[in-house]
C-alpha positions as CSV (number, residue, x, y, z in Angstrom):
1,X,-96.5,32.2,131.3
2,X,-93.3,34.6,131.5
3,X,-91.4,31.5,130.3
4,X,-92.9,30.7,127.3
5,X,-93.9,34.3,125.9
6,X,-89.9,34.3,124.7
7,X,-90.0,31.2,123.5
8,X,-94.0,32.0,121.2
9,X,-92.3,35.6,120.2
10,X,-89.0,33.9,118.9
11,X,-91.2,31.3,116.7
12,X,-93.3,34.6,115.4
13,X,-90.1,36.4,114.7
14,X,-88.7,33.0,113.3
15,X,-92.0,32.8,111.3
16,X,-92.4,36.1,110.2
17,X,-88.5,36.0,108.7
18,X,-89.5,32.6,107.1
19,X,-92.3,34.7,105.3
20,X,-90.4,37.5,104.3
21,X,-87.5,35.3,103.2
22,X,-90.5,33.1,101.1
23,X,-92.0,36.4,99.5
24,X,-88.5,37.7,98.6
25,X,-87.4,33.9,97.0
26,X,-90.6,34.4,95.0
27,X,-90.1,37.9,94.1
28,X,-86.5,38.0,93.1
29,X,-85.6,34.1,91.8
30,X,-89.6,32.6,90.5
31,X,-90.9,35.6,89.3
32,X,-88.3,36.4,86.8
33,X,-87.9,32.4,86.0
34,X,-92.2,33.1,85.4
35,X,-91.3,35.7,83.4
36,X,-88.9,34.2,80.8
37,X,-91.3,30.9,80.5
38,X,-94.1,33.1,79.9
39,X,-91.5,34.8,77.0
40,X,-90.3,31.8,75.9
41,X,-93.7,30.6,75.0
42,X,-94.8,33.7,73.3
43,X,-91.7,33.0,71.1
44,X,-92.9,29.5,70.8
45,X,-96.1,30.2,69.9
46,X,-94.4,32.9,67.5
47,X,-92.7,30.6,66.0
48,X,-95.2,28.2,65.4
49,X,-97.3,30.6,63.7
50,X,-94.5,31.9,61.4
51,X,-93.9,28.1,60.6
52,X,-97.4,27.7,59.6
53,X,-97.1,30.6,57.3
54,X,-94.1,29.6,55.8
55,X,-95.3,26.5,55.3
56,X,-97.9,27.3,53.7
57,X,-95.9,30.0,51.2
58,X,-93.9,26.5,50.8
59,X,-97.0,25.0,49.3
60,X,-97.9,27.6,47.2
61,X,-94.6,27.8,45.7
62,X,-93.8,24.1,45.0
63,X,-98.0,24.1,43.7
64,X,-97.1,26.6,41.3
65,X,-93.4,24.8,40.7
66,X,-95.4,22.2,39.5
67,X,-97.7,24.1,37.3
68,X,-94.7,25.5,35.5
69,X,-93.4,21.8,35.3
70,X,-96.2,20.8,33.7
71,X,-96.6,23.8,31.5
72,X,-93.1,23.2,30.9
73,X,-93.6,19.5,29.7
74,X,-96.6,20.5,27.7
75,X,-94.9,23.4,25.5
76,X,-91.8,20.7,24.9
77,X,-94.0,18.0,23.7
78,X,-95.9,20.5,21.6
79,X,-92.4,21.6,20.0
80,X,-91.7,17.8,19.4
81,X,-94.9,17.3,17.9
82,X,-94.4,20.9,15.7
83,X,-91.1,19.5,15.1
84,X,-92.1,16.0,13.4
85,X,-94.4,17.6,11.8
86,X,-92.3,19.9,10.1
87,X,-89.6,17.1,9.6
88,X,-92.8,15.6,7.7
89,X,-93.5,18.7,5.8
90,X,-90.1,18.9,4.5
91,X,-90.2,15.7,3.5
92,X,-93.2,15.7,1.3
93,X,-92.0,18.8,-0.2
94,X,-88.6,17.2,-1.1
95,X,-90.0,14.4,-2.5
96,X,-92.9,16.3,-4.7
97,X,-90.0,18.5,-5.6
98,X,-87.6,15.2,-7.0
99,X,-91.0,14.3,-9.0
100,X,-91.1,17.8,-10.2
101,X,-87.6,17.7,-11.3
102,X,-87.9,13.9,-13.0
103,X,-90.8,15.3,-14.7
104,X,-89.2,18.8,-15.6
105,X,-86.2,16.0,-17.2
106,X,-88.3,14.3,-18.9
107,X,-90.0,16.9,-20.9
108,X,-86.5,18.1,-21.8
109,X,-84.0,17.0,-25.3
110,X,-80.9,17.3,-25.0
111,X,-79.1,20.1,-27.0
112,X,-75.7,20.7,-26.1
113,X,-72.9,18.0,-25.0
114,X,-69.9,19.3,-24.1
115,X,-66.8,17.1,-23.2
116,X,-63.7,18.8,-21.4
117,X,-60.8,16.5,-21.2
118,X,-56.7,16.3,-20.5
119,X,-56.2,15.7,-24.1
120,X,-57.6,19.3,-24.9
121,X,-55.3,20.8,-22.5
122,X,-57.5,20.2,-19.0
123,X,-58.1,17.7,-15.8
124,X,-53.6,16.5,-15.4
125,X,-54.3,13.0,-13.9
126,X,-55.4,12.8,-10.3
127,X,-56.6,17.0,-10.3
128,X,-60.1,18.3,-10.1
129,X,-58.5,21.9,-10.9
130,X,-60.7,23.5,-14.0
131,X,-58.0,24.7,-16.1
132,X,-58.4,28.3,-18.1
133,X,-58.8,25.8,-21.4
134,X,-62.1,24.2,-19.2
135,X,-63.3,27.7,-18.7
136,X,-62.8,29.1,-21.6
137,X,-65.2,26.2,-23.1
138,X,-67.7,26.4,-20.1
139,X,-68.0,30.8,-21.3
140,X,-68.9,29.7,-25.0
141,X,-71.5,26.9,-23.6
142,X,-73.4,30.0,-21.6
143,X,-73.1,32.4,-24.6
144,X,-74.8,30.0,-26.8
145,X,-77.4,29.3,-23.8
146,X,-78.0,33.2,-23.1
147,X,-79.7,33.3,-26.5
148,X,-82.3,30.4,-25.9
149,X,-85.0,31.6,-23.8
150,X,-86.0,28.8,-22.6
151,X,-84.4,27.7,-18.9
152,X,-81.2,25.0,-19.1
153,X,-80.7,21.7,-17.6
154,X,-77.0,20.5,-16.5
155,X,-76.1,16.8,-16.2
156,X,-72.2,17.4,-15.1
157,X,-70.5,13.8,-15.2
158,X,-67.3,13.2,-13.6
159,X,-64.9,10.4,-15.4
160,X,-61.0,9.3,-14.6
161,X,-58.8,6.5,-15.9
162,X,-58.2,3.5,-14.5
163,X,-55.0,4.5,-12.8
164,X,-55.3,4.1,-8.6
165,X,-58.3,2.5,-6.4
166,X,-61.5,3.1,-7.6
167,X,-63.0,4.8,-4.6
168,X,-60.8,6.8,-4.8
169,X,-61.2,7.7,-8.3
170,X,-64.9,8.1,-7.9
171,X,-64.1,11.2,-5.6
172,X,-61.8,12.6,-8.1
173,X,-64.4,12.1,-10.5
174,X,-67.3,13.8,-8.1
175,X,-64.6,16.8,-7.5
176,X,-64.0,17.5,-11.1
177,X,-67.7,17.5,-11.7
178,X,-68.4,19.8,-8.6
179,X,-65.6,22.2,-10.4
180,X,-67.3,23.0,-13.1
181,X,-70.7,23.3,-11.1
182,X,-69.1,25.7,-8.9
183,X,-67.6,28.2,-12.0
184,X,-71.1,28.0,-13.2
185,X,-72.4,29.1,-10.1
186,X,-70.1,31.9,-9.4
187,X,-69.5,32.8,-13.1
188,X,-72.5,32.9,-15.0
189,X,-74.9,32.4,-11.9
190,X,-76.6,29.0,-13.1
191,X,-79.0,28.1,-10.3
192,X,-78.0,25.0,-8.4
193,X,-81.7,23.6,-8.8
194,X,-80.7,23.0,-12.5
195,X,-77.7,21.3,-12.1
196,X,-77.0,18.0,-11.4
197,X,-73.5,16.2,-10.8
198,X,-72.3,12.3,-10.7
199,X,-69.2,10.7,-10.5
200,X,-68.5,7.5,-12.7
201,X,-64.9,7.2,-11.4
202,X,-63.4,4.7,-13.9
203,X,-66.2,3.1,-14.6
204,X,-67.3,4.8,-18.5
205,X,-63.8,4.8,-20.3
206,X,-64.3,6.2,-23.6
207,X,-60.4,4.9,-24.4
208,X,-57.8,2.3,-23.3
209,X,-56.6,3.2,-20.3
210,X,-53.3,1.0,-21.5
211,X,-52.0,4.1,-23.1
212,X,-51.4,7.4,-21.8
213,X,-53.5,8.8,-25.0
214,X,-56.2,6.6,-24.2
215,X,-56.1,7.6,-20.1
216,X,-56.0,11.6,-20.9
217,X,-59.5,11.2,-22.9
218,X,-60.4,9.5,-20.2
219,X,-59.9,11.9,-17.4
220,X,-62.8,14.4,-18.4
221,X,-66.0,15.9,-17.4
222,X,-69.0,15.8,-19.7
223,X,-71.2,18.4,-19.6
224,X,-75.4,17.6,-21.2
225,X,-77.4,20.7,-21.4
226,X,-81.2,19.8,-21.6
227,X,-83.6,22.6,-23.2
């Protein structure tokens, strides 16, 4: 019995170290490992939930995204529609308002015809410039008008020779014509709606164009005023 009471109080020291040594392993290296799981899940779980809310703000802004898209899509096809519409409209009323204007034509007669030409001193060959001679004529046209009451009609004609292509003599033609539309305009305030301008190029020669008499009466605008 004295032998072995060293040998049974060494294991129960041995034991009782192994035990402190478990309980201080525990306490100083698992419970702090514990503790950062147990934080680590709460920030999982914390994160989870703040994903779920966020997803579903996601969801409410791409429902209303698509709202808007749609509202979006809606208003532009309404404008399209608007816009034909309108594009309609404008048609119609251009069209009533050529019949308006044949009509308004037809009733007229014609009272004045007034002829300004290079061999009176205006249009030099190839220019659309309106001499002082072309305005000076275009003045006594409106003072005769001014004491008629009732509204004028211009037909403005434009005319050249036959010298150069005859493109582009039907622009020179359609400038010299818009010339004199123009002065009446700005001068003597003619509305636009009652004046009307073509270009016969060379195309209504009123001379030869083989001389150079001939080609200066033939480089002129007419001017019909319909009452």
């Amino acid at each position: 019995m004295l032998r072995t009471f060293p040998i049974s109080l060494a294991v129960l020291v041995v034991a009782g170290a192994t035990a402190c040594a478990t309980k201080n392993y525990v306490r100083n290296d698992v419970k702090p490992v514990n503790d950062k799981v147990d934080t680590l899940g709460r920030s999982i779980e914390e994160t989870q939930e703040r994903t779920r809310k966020n997803e579903g703000t996601i969801g409410d802004v791409d429902k209303k995204a698509q709202s808007a898209q749609t509202s979006a899509d809606t208003a532009r096809q309404a404008a399209g529609d608007a816009d034909a519409e309108a594009k309609a409209a404008r048609a119609r009323a251009n069209e009533v308002g050529s019949k308006a204007d044949e009509f308004d034509k037809s009733q007229r007669r014609l009272v004045y015809t007034v002829v300004l030409s290079e061999d009176e001193g205006q249009f030099k060959s190839g220019k659309a410039l309106l001499p002082d001679e072309a305005k000076a004529k275009l003045d006594e046209l409106v003072t005769k008008l001014k004491a008629d009451p009732s509204g004028a009609y211009f037909e403005i004609e434009g005319h050249t020779d036959a010298l150069g292509t005859k493109q582009a003599n039907e622009k020179i033609g359609l400038d010299r014509a818009e010339a004199v539309k123009r002065y009446l305009f700005e001068q003597h305030q003619i509305p636009l709606h009652r004046m009307n301008v073509i270009s016969y190029g060379m195309d209504k020669p009123v001379a030869s164009n083989k001389t150079r008499e001939g080609r200066a009466q033939n480089r002129r605008v007419v001017i019909r005023v319909l009452v």
